[in-house]
N, C-alpha and C positions, 0 to 999 in steps of 0.2 A: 505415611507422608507427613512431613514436615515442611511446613510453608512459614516457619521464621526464617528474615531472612540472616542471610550468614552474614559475616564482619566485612569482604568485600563490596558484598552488596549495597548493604549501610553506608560504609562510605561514598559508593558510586552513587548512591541515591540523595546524599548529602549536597554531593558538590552539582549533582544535577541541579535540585531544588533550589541551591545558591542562585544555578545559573539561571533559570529558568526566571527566577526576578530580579536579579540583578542587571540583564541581558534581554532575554527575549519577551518577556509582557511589555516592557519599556519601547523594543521595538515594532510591535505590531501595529501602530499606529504611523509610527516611522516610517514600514513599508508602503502600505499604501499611499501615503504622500509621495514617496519615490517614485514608484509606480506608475501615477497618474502623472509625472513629469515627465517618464521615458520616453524615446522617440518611438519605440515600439511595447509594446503591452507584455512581450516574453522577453524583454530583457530583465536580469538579475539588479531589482533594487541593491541599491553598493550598503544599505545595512546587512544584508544576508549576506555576502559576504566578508564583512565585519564579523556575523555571528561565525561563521566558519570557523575564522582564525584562532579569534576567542575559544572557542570549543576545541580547536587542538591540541591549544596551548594547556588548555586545562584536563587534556588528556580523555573527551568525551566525545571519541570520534571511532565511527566505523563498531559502533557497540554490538549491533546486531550479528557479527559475524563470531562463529564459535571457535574457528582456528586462528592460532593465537602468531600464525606465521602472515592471516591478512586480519584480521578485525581485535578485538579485547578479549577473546578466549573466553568468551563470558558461558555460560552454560543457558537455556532456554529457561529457566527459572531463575535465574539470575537478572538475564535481562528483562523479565517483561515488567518489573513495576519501574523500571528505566523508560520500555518502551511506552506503558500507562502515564508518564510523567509529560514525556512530550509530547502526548495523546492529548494535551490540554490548551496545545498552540500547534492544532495540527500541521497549518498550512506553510510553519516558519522553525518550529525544532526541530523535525525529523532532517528537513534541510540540512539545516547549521552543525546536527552531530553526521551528516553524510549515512542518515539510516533512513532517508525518503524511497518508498517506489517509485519508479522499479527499478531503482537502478539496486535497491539492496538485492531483488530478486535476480536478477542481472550479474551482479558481481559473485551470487552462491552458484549459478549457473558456471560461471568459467574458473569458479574458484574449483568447480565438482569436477567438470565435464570436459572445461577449455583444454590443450595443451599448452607446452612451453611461449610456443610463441604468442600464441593465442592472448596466455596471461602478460604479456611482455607491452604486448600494442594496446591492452584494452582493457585489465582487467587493473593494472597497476596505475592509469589516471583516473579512474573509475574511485578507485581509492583513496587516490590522494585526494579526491573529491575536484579533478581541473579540468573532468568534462558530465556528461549526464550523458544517459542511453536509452534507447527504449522496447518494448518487447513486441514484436508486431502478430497480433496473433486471432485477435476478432476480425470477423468480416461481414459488409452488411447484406450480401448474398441469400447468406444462409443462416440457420440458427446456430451459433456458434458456442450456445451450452454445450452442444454434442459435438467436441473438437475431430470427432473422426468428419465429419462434415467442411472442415477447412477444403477448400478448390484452387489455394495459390499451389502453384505448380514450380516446383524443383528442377530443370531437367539439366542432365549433365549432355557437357559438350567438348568432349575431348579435356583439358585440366580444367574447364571453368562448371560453374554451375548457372541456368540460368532462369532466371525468378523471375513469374508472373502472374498478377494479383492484385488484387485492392481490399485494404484495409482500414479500419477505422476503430475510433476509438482507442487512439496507440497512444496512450500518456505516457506524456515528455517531449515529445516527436517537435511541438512549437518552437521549446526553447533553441536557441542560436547556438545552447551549450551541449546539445544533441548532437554528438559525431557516432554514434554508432547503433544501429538497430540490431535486435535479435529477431532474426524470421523462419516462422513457423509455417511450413509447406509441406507439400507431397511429392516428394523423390520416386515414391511407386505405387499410382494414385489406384491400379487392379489388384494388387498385391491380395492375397486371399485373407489376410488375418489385415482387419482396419484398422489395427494399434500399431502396424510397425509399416504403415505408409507416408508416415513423417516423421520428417528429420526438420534440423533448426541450422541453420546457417548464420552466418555474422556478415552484415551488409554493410560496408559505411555511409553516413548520410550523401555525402558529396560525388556517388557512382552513381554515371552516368542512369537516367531512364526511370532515379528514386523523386519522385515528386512530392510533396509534402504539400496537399490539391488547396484546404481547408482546415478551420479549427471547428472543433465539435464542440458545441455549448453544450450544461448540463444544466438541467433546469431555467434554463436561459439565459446562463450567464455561463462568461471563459474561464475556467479552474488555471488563472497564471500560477498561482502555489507551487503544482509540480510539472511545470511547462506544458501545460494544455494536453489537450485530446485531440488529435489529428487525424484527418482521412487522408492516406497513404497510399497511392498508385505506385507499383513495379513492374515498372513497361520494359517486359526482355532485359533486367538489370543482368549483368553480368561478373561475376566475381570469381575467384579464384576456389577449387574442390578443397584446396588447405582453408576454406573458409569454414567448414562444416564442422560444427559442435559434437564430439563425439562420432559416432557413426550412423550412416544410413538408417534409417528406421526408429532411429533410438530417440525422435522429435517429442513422439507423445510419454515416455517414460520419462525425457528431463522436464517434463511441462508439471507433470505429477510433481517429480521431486520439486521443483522449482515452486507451488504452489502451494504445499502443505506448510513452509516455513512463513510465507508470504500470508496466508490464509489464520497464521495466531498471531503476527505481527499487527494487523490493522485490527485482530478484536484485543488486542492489549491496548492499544491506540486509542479504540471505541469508548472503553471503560474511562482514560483515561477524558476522553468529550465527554461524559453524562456528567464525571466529576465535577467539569466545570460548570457543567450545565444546574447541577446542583447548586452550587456555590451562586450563579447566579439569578437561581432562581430566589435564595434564603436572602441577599440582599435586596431583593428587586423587593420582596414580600413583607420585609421590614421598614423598609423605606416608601412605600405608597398606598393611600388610605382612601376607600371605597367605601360606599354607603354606611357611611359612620364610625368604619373602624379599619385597621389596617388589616393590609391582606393579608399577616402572617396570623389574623383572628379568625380567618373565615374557612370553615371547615373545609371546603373544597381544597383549597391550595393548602392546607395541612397534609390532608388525603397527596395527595399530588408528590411532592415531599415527603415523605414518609414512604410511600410505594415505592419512590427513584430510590432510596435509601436503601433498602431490601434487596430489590434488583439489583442494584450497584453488587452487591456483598455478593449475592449467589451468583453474577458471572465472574467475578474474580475469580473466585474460590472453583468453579469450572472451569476457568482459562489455566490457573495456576494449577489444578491437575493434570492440565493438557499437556502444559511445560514441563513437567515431572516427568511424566510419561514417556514426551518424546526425548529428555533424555537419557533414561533408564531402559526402555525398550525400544526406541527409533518409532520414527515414522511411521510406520505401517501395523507397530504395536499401538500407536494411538488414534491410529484411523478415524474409530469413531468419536472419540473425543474430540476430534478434528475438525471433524464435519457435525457433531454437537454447538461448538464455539460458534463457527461459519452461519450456522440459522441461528442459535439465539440470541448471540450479539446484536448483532447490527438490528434486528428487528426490535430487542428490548431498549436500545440507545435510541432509537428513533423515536420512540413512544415517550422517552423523559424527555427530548429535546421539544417533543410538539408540546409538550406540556412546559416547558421554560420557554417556548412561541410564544403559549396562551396568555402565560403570566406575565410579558412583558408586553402586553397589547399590539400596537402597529410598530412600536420602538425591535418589536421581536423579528417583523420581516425586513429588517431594516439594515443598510449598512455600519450606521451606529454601535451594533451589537455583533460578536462573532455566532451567533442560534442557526442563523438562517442560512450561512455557508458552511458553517458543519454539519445544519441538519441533510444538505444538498448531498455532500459527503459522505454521512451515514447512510443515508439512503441509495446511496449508490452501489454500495458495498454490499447490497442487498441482489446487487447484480452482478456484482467484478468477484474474478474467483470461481467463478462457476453461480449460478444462481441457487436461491436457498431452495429453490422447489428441484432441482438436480443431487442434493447433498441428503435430503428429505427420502427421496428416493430410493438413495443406493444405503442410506441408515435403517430404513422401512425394511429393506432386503437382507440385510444385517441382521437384524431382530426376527425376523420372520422363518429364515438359517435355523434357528434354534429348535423350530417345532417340525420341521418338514421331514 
């Protein structure tokens, strides 16, 4: 394995880092001002879409995608110290290069699964970054770790299909720029094998019977960044069987595929939060002085620093095998690499963030500072994806294969 990066890379990594300060640090402040002006709280500050432009023009758009007929052709280790990069202004780069959830996970869906038409009405505005979409597939029902446990119901009715269910938790769903959902039901909810009892269908917002009830706060507050977390009622919606992703049955295998790309996207992200977190912890600690002497003298917050440091290095160096991986032997050859990332990221980023909490005292739970909405973030991720005690699980079974 060889983890320098190649001469493309470099480059792309170059003109990121340009943009990322030349552009988007300058704008984070920007947004929120916007924001608080809007007539509504999920509309698009008019800087993010400044950023957009900016970033097409510059050629740093749609990176995340590996075919070079919809995204930069970039390979999985190509792009993750891209995606690490705007891992640093989660809530406004992924945005601005059009590589935000879910709609990345969204557009690999119909770039994989969709047909002709399919990519025609949805997959190509998706692109050009001139709408957002969302994935509807949590329910508060039930415990929706175990996706064979989904109860929205599928049922065909002569050409149409017709959806019934309620969901929650569907980020994107708030924004205004939300025309299309992908939803995850049961077409044949007896069926004998529980993995091929769901299928995914394409709903648009504006059919009839889709209600959009509420916004789901996360740790108490609205995630506006990637147009909120909505709870989602599908009263009897009905749509056309041409609406259906692939085939009948085939819901929980594009949920897999659709996850595992989705699932090293946010721990290349993650890494690229602790970076910052670092960074802000090393000037926080230089700049203010406690009982006598600055905090960058006092052993604790050396410790503290020093540990994020280390961490930092070993999930790189685990994600970037992961990258490797899934492009030398696909997906299913990196499995456990996979579901590796998925627990130790998010849980080891949370632990440097609480510790750039500590060291920035109350300025750290504060709007002032970006800690306390990444740390919200991080910590989420500790749930989205499947949660880490599900990946624990089926890695434990993995390992355990070996001896039996």
């Amino acid at each position: 394995m060889d983890f320098a990066f190649d001469a493309r890379t470099e480059e792309m990594r170059a003109k990121l880092l340009a943009f990322m300060d030349e552009y988007v640090y300058p704008a984070e402040p920007v947004a929120e001002e916007q924001r608080a002006a809007l007539a509504s709280p999920w509309d698009t500050p008019a800087v993010v879409e400044e950023l957009k432009a900016q970033a097409r023009r510059q050629g740093l758009w749609n990176l995340f995608l590996p075919d070079t007929e919809y995204g930069a052709g970039l390979t999985n280790l190509q792009y993750a110290p891209l995606a690490e990069i705007t891992g640093r202004s989660p809530h406004l780069a992924p945005t601005a290069t059009n590589c935000a959830a879910p709609d990345t996970g969204n557009m690999e869906v119909l770039a994989q699964f969709g047909d002709e038409a399919q990519k025609k009405q949805w997959l190509e505005p998706l692109l050009a970054g001139e709408i957002r979409s969302a994935f509807a597939m949590t329910e508060p029902e039930v415990a929706s770790s175990d996706a064979t446990n989904i109860t929205t119901l599928i049922e065909r009715d002569g050409d149409e299909y017709v959806i019934t269910g309620r969901k929650w938790y569907i980020s994107g769903a708030m924004s205004p720029d939300c025309h299309i959902f992908i939803v995850m039901g049961k077409t044949d909810p007896d069926g004998a094998d529980i993995r091929r009892q769901q299928s995914m269908v394409l709903v648009p917002r504006d059919t009839p019977g889709v209600t959009v009830r509420r916004a789901m706060r996360v740790f108490g507050y609205e995630d506006h960044s990637h147009g909120g977390h909505a709870e989602v009622v599908f009263d009897r919606v009905r749509v056309p069987v041409t609406n259906l992703i692939g085939e009948e049955g085939g819901g929980f295998a594009i949920a897999q595929a659709r996850l595992g790309p989705g699932r090293i996207h946010h721990c290349m992200r993650l890494i690229g939060m602790a970076e910052r977190a670092i960074e802000l912890m090393c000037r926080r600690a230089v700049s203010r002085t406690a009982f006598g002497k600055p905090l960058a003298q006092q052993g604790v917050v050396q410790n503290w620093i020093a540990d994020a440091r280390v961490t930092v290095e070993q999930l790189r160096l685990l994600v970037l095998k992961t990258a490797w991986l899934m492009d030398t032997v696909g997906n299913r050859g990196a499995h456990t690499e996979i579901q590796a990332i998925k627990i130790a990221t998010p849980r080891a980023v949370v632990d440097i963030l609480d510790r750039a909490i500590q060291l920035h005292g109350a300025g750290g739970v504060s709007q002032d500072f970006p800690l306390a909405e990444v740390y919200a973030a991080a910590r989420t991720l500790m749930l989205a994806d499947g949660p880490d005690e599900v990946h624990q699980r089926s890695l434990a079974r993995r390992e355990l294969k070996k001896y039996l």
